[in-house]
C-alpha positions in Angstrom: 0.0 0.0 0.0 1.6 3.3 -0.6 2.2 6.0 1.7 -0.8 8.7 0.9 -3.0 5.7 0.8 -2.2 4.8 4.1 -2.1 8.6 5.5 -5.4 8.2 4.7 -6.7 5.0 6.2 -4.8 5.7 8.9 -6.2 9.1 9.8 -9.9 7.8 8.8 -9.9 4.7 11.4 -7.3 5.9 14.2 -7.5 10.0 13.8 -11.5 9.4 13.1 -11.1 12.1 10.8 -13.9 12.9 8.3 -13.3 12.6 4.9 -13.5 16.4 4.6 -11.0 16.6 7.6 -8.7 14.0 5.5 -8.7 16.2 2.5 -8.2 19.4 4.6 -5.0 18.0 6.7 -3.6 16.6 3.7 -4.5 19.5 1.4 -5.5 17.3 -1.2 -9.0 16.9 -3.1 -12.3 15.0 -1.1 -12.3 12.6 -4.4 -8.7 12.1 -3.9 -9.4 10.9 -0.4 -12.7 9.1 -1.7 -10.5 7.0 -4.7 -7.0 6.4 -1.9 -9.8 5.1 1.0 -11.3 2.3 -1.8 -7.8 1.6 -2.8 -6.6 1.1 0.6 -10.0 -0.7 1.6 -9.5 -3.0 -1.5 -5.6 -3.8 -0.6 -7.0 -5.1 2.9 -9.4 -7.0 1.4 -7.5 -9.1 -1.0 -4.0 -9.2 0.3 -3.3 -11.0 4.0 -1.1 -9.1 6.3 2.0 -10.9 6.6 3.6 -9.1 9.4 2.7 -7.3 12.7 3.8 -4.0 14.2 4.3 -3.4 18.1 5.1 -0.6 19.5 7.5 0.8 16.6 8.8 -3.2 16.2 8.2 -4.8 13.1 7.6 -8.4 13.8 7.5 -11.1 10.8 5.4 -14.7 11.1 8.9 -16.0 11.3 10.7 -13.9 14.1 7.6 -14.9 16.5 8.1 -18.3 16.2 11.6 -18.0 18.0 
């Protein structure tokens, strides 16, 4: 997922930002916000996460079973 993509998810489900407050705090267009939210909702949908983060740590499906 890229990086604006995820600004966005990120600052819809953990910020609770509107889409309005998205587009404001980012300075970019609502329809930019509305076609990177589908993008990013799509991505989740169809591709497994393959690794966890923890407090800053990145932690991959092998380090955990150590």
């Amino acid at each position: 997922m890229s990086s604006a993509d995820r600004d966005c998810l990120l600052l819809f489900a953990w910020g609770d930002f509107t889409y309005k407050q998205i587009a404001q705090s980012l300075d970019i267009p609502i329809g930019t916000v509305r076609s990177r939210m589908n993008r990013a909702r799509r991505i989740l949908r169809t591709e497994p996460l393959s690794e966890e983060v923890h407090h800053g740590q990145t932690h991959f499906a092998s380090d955990s079973a150590q």
